[in-house]
C-alpha positions as CSV (number, residue, x, y, z in Angstrom):
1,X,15.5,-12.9,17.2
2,X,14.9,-15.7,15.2
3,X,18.5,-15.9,13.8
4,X,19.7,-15.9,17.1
5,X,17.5,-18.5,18.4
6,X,15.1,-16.9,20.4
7,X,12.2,-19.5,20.7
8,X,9.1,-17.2,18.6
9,X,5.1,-18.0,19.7
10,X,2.5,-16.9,17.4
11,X,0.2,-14.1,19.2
12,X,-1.6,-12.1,17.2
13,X,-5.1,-13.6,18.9
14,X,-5.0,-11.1,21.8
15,X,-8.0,-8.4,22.4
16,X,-6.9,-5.6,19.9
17,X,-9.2,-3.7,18.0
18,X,-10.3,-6.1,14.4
19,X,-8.4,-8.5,15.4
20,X,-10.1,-11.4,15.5
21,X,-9.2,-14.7,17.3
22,X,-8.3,-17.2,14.3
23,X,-8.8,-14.6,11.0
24,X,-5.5,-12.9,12.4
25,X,-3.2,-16.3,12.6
26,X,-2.6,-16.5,8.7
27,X,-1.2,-12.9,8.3
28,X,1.0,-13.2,11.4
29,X,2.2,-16.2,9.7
30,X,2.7,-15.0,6.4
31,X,4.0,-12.0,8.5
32,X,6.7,-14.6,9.9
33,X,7.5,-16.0,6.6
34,X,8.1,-12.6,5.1
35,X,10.4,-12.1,7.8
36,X,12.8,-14.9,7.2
37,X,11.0,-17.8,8.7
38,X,10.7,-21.3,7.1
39,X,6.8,-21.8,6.7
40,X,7.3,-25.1,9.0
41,X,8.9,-22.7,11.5
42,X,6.1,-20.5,11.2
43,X,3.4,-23.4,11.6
44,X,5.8,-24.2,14.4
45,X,5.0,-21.0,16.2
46,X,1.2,-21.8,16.6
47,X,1.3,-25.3,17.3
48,X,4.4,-27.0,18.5
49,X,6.3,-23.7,20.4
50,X,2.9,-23.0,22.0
51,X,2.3,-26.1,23.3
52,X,6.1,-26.4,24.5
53,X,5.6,-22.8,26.3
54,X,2.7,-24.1,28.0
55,X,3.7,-27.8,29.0
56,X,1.1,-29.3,27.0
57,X,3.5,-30.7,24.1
58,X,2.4,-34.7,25.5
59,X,-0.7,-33.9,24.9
60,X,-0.9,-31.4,21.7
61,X,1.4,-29.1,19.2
62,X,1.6,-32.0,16.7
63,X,0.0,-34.8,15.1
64,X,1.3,-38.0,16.8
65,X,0.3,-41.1,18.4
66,X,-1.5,-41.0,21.6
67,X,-1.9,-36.7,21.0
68,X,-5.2,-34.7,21.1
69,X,-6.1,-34.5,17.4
70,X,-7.6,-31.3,16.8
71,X,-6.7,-30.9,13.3
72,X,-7.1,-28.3,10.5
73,X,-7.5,-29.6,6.9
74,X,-6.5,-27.3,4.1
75,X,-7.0,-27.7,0.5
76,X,-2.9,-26.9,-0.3
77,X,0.4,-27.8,1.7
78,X,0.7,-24.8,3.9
79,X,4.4,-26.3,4.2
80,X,4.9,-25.6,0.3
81,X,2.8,-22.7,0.3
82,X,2.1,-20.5,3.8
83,X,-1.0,-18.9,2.0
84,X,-2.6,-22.4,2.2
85,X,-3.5,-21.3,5.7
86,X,-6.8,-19.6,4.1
87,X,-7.6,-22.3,2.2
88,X,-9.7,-24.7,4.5
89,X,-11.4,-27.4,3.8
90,X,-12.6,-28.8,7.5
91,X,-11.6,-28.8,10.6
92,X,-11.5,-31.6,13.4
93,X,-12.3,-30.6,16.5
94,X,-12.9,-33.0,19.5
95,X,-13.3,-35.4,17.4
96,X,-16.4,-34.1,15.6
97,X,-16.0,-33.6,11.5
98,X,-17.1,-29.9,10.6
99,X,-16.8,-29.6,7.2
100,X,-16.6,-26.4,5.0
101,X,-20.6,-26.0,4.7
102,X,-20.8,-26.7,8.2
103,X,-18.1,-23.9,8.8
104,X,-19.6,-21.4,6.4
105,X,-23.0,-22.1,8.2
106,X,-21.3,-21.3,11.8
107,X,-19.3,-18.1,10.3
108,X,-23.1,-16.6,9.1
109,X,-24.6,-17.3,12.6
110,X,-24.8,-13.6,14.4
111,X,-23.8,-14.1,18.0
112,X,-25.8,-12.7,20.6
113,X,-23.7,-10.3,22.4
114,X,-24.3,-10.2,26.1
115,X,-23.6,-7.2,28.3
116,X,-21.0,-7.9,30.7
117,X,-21.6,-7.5,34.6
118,X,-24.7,-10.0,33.1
């Protein structure tokens, strides 16, 4: 699909069992790479495609002027590298700073499940 220029979406985040929403995005993009894919085209699958297939591209899918910056800040070049991906260092969200302590301290918070119907 790729070669023949079939625009790709990342979409591993869906309600399968152990997937899990954000753990699952590296391997589908090291998946992607492994398959032929640039690592830019890759990236591009998760930010700029999705936004593009959802009519949001003014507003996010890359880092630009006058564009929501929700960012992800990694410790490598994911560009160079797509295994960079699980290297985070922060991440920027709304425009609050949560650094890798503040992640690691929200990743060993249990969640309280609720029943649904509740």
């Amino acid at each position: 699909m790729h070669v023949a220029h079939v625009p790709l979406l990342a979409g591993t985040d869906t309600p399968n069992p152990y997937t899990y929403p954000g753990f699952s995005l590296p391997d589908e993009l090291e998946l992607l790479v492994s398959a032929g894919l640039s690592p830019m085209e890759a990236l591009q699958t998760a930010t700029l495609r999705a936004a593009e297939f959802l009519g949001v591209q003014r507003e996010f899918g890359s880092v630009e002027p006058g564009k929501i910056a929700n960012l992800v800040l990694l410790d490598a070049n994911p560009v160079e590298d797509i295994r960079a991906l699980r290297r985070v260092r922060a991440v920027i969200v709304r425009g609050h700073l949560l650094n890798r302590a503040k992640l690691d301290d929200l990743l060993a918070t249990p969640k309280i499940a609720v029943p649904q119907g509740q």
